[in-house]
C-alpha positions as CSV (number, residue, x, y, z in Angstrom):
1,X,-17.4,76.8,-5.3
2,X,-14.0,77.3,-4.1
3,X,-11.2,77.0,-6.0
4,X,-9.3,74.5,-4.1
5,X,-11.8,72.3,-2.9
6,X,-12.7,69.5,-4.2
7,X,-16.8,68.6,-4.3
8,X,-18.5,64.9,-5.2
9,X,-21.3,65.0,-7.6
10,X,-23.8,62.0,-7.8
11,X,-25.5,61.8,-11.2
12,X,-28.9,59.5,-11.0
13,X,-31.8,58.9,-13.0
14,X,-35.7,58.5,-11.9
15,X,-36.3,58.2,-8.5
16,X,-37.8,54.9,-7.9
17,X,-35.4,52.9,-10.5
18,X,-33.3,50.5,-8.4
19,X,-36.6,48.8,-6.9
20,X,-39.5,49.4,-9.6
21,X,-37.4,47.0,-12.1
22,X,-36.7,44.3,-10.2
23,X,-40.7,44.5,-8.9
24,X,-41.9,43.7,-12.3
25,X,-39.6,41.1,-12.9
26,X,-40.5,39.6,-9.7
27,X,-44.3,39.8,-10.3
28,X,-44.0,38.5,-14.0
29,X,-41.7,35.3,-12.4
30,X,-45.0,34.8,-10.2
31,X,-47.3,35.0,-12.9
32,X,-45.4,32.9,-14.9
33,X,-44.6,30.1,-12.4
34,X,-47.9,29.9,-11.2
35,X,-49.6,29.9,-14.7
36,X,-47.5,27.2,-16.0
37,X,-46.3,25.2,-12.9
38,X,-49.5,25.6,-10.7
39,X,-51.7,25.7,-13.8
40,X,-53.5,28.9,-12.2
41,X,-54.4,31.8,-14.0
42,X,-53.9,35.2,-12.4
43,X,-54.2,37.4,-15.6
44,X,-55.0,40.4,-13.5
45,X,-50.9,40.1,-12.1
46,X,-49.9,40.9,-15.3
47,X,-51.5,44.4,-15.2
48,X,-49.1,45.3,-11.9
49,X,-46.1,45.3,-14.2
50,X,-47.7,47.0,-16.8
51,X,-48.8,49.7,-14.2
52,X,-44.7,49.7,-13.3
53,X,-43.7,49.9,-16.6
54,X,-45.6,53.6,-17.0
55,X,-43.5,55.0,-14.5
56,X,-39.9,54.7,-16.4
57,X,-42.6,55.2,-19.1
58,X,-42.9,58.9,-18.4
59,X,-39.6,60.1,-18.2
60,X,-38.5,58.6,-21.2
61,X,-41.6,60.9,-23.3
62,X,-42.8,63.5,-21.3
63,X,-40.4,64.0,-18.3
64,X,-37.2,63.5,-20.6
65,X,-36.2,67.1,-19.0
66,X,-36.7,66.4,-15.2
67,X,-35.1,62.7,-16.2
68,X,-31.6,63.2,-14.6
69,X,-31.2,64.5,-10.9
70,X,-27.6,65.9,-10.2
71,X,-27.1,66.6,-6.2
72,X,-23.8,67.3,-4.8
């Protein structure tokens, strides 16, 4: 870097974050409305957030290292 110029850094977390949240709130709002509203029971939509949830999952345990991805 040079001494008089100035560089933006972006600091994120996991890759898929913005969208993978929001997904498993959607599905359990589905489950949910159609399980109490509907009266249907879709247990096996349940198990799609769950699946989701194992992503963030990993980087909190094993990938706590690779966890933040600074990029200029």
């Amino acid at each position: 870097m040079k001494e008089n110029k100035t560089t933006t850094l972006k600091l994120s977390g996991y890759k898929y974050g913005t969208w993978i949240l929001p997904a498993m709130l959607g599905f359990l709002v589905i489950y949910f409305s159609l399980t109490y509203q509907l009266e249907i029971k879709l247990i096996y939509l349940v198990l799609i957030p769950v699946i989701l949830l194992l992503y963030p999952m990993y980087f909190i345990t094993f990938g706590k290292n690779r966890y933040l991805i600074l990029t200029e």
